[in-house]
N, C-alpha and C positions, 0 to 999 in steps of 0.2 A: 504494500500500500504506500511506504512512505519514499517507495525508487517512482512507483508512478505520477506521485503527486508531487515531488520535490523533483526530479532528475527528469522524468516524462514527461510532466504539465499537463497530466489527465485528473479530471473530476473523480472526485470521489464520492459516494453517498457518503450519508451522514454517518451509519451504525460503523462502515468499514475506517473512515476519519478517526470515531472518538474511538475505536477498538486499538488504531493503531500510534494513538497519541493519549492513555488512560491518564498522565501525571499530570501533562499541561494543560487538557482540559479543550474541546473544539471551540469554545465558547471565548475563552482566554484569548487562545490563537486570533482569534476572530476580532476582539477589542486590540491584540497588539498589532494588528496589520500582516501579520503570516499566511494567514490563509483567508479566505475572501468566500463568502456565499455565493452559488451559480443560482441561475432560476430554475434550475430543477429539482434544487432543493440539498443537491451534495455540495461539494465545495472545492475550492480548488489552489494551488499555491498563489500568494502576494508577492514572494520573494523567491530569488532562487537564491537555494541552498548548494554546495556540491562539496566533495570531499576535495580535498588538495595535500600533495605530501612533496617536500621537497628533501629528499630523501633521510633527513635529522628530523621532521617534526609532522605528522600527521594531523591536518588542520580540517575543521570544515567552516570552508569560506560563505558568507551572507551578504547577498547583496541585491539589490535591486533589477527585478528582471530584466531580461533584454528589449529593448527598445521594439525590435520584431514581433516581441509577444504580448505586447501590452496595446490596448488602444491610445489615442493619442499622442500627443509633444511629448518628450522627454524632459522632464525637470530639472529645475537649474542643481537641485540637492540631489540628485539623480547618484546611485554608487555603482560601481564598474566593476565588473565581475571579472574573475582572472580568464583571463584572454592574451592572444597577441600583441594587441594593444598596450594593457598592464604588465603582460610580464616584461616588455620590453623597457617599461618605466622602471620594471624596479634595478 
């Protein structure tokens, strides 16, 4: 559930959600902007999450989805997810 909804950007109903998030709660997720209601009633990621390891430290990176997957302009507070672009930053 949480490779589809985090790494796929597929819906999820609600029961398979809260089954596979019981600590934080779908509800929580949903006030802190993680996850976002569809109108069919499951839900779906706000953010992309992905794992990142740079061979000393095993990280999971947060950031704000990619501009392709979201509707609208991109925000000026907009965060950049590790890519091409970033890793050549750092």
């Amino acid at each position: 559930v949480l490779v589809r909804l985090f790494l796929l950007g597929a819906d999820e109903p609600r029961d398979r959600a809260e089954s596979a998030l019981p600590t934080a709660g779908i509800d929580a997720l949903v006030d802190n902007g993680v996850v976002e209601p569809t109108p069919a009633g499951g839900f779906r990621a706000a953010l992309d999450i992905r794992p990142h390891s740079d061979g000393a430290v095993d990280l999971l990176v947060v950031s704000d989805q990619d501009a392709a997957l979201r509707a609208g302009p991109v925000l000026p507070d907009h965060v950049l997810g590790i890519g091409g672009a970033s890793v050549s930053l750092a």
